[in-house]
Residue, then its C-alpha position, 0 to 999 in steps of 0.5 A: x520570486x524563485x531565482x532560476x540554475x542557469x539550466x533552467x533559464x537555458x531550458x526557458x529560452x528554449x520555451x520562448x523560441x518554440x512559442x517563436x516558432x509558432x508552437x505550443x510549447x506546452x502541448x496539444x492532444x497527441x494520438x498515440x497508437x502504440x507503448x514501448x514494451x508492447x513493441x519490444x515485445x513484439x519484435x524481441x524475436x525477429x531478426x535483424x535482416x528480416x526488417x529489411x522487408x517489412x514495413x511496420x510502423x509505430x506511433x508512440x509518446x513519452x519523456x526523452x530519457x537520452x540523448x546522443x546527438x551526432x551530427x545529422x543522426x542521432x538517437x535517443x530514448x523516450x519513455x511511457x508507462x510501459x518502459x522506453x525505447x530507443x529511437x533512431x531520428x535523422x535529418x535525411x528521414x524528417x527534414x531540417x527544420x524538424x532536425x533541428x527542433x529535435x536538436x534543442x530538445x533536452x531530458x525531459x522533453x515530452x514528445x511524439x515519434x512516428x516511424x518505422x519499427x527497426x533493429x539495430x545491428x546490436x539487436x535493440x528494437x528501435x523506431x526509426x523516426x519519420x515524423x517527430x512532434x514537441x509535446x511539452x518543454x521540461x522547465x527543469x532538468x532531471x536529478x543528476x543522479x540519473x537512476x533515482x534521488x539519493x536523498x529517501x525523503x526527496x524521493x517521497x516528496x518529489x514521489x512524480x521525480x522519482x517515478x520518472x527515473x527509479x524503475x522499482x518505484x514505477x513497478x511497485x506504483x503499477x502492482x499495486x492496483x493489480x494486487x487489490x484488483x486481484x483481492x477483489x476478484x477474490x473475494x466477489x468471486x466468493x460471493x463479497x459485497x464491497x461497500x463504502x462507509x463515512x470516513x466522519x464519524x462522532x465516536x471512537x470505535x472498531x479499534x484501539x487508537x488516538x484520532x484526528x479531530x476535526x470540525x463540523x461546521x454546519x452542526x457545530x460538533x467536533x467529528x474524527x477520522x475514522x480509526x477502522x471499519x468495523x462497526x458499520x460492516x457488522x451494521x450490514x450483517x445484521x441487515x441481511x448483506x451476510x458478505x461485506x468488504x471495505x477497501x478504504x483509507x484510515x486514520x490515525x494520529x500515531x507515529x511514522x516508521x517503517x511500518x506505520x503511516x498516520x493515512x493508511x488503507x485498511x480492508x475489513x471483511x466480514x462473513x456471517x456464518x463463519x468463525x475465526x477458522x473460516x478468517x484463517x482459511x479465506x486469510x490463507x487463500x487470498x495470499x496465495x491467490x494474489x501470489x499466484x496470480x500477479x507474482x507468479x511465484x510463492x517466495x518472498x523477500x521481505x524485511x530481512x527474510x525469506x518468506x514461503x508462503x506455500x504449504x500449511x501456514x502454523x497456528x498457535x496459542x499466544x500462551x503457548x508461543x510465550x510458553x515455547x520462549x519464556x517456560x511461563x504458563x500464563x494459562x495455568x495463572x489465576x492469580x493477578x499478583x503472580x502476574x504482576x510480580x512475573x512482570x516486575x521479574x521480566x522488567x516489563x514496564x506497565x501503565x496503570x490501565x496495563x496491571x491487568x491479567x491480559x495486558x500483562x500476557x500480551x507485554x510478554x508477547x511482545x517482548x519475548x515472541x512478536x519478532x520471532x514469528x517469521x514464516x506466516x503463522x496464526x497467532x490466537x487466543x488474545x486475552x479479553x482484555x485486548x479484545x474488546x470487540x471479539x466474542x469469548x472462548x467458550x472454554x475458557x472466557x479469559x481469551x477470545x476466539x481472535x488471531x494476528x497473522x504475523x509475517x517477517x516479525x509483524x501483524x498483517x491482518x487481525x481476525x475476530x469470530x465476531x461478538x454478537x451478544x449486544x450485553x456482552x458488548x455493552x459491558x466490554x465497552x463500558x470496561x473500555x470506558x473504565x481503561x479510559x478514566x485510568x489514562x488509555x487514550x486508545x480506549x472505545x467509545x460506547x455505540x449505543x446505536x451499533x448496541x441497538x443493531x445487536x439487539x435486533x440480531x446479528x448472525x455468527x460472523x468472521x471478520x478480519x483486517x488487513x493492513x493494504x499496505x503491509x500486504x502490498x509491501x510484502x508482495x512487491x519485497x519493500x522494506x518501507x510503508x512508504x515505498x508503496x505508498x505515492x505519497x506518504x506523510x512529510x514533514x513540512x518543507x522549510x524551506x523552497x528549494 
């Protein structure tokens, strides 16, 4: 049994006298007719005097946030999900008995207020309380640091509290939803089909990554959650839907930073008829869209950096950006040994599955370029071998018709000109097989059935994905993944606070 803070047992006893009284302690259905921030806004402008002759009333709900109790008037704030408002209660206004519910009243507290729409002399709009309703008593007080937890892992744990007294984090919870609503009218208005697809699946496909296993216990097989989208999206192309999009959570048995969250949500899209300039063009469009039309501006500060993203966005080559930053050509080498000994100069470290051609150019990525990408730029032309699902440069089959959106140093969307030669494929899984038997835990497996829907015909495609929550962060200026998501992956409590 939990041992209760002497505010605590204060705030029980309060409990027991309302139950006394005759009242629910904890509440009944309450009628609220109108929020605080559409009152302010409403009399932000009207003059103090003039209210002397209106009679506008509101009636409205929330959490007691203050309290300045003084004799028989007082104030107080209550807020919803709009912000707060002040309220002005008196015991000439709403009686004794009333009055003095009102007084054992603490932070916390749920209520109703009725009254008539004021302004203070110091030009606050305020209701002037003229019928006051207990809602539901708060059994425990407020953090003492009233402005947010100080401590960042209670804040996300205790993600209700701080949602009560941290303004940001109930600004970054409400724009969230906005932001993907607004990339879904984006994308319908183009003419995009959003679908669902099982989160279950039997093979590790669409993505390189380790999984979480689970269990099947009506068919007795182990199952995983899923690491990406992509293969039953291209599924829907090859039967006709040409347009598909997928907002949906994800999976992946990784580590947790800054960046990364092992439940994360990812949207793919793909587009027949279009390739990997079509991805840039829509990727582009859909940032400055959402820019507009939920942030109303088009710069942004995220993780260190200003970042504008008006204006034509840069495009270029991975060989090229690795060349600006090192002088090496990795498109003039042939030889793997040059690779290798290029790498062993540069003291890049490679497993075994790694000393390859393509391995090798992407390490010296992202030693030498990845953290210098900083304005929106389109990083193209992946190496085959880190591109297994993406079809080849028909000028040079070394690389692949791929690109990475790269903001602020890190990868917010990857984009394909999508493979959709079943033989072609085939064989890039089986090489991913082979990267398997050499110790790639995040290799693909073989989908013999997504094999078989090639070979009826899938049309030429664009397809991308973007990391919800990396977008979300750069529009609402967050440092961390777990800023904007309510409830990010904890580690386990040790002990009953």
């Amino acid at each position: 049994m939990r041992e209760f803070s002497e505010q605590e047992l204060v705030r029980r006893e309060k409990k027991d006298k309302l139950i006394e009284l005759g009242l629910d302690a904890f509440g009944q259905r309450y009628d609220r007719e109108d929020y605080a921030l559409d009152i302010k806004e409403k009399y932000k402008d009207v003059d103090h005097d003039a209210f002397e002759n209106m009679n506008d009333t509101a009636k409205v709900a929330g959490r007691i946030m203050f309290i300045r109790k003084m004799g028989k008037a007082s104030f107080f704030s209550i807020q919803d999900k709009t912000g707060s408002i002040q309220i002005y209660i008196s015991i000439n206004d709403i009686g004794e008995e009333s009055y003095e519910l009102f007084k054992s009243a603490d932070i916390g507290d749920i209520v109703g207020v009725y009254g008539k729409v004021m302004k203070t002399k110091t030009g606050e709009v305020t209701i002037k309380c003229l019928e006051y309703t207990h809602l539901v008593k708060a059994l425990r007080p407020l953090p003492e640091k009233f402005h947010g937890l100080v401590d960042k892992e209670e804040r996300y744990r205790r993600r209700y509290v701080d949602l009560m007294v941290n303004e940001d984090s109930r600004k970054v919870a409400f724009m969230r939803p906005r932001i993907i609503r607004a990339i879904q009218r984006f994308l319908d208005d183009r003419g995009f089909v959003e679908v669902e697809t099982p989160i279950l699946t039997t093979l590790l496909t669409g993505a390189s990554a380790r999984p979480f296993v689970t269990h099947h216990n009506a068919q007795d097989i182990d199952m995983y959650l899923r690491i990406a989208l992509e293969l039953n999206l291209k599924r829907l192309l090859v039967g006709g839907m040409e347009r598909v999009y997928e907002i949906g959570r994800t999976f992946r048995n990784e580590g947790m930073d800054s960046q990364h969250n092992p439940e994360f949500t990812l949207m793919e899209l793909y587009q027949a008829y279009s390739d990997l300039d079509g991805m840039m063009e829509l990727t582009e469009s859909m940032y400055k869209y959402i820019a507009k039309e939920v942030c109303g501006k088009t710069t942004f500060h995220y993780l260190g950096h200003d970042i504008d993203l008006s204006g034509e966005w840069k495009r270029i080559s991975m060989t090229d950006a690795i060349k600006e930053k090192t002088g090496i050509d990795f498109k003039a080498i042939d030889s793997l040994d040059e690779c290798l000994k290029l790498a062993n100069e540069h003291n890049i470290e490679l497993e075994e599955h790694e000393k390859q051609y393509g391995h090798i150019i992407n390490k010296f990525f992202e030693k030498y370029v990845e953290e210098t990408l900083i304005q929106p730029t389109f990083l193209y032309g992946h190496p085959i071998e880190i591109s297994p699902l993406t079809k080849k440069d028909k000028d040079d089959p070394r690389f692949t018709q791929r690109f990475e959106l790269f903001i602020s140093g890190h990868e917010c969307a990857n984009a394909y000109t999508e493979l959709n030669d079943p033989d072609d494929q085939l064989e890039r899984f089986e090489a991913q097989l082979k990267e398997k038997e050499l110790g790639n835990a995040e290799a693909n497996d073989i989908d013999m059935d997504f094999i078989e829907a090639l070979e009826y015909g899938m049309p030429p495609a664009g397809g991308i994905g973007y990391g919800i929550d990396r977008l979300v962060m750069l529009f609402t200026e967050q440092e961390s993944i777990r800023d904007v998501l309510l409830f990010p992956t904890m580690k386990e409590r040790k002990k009953e606070d």
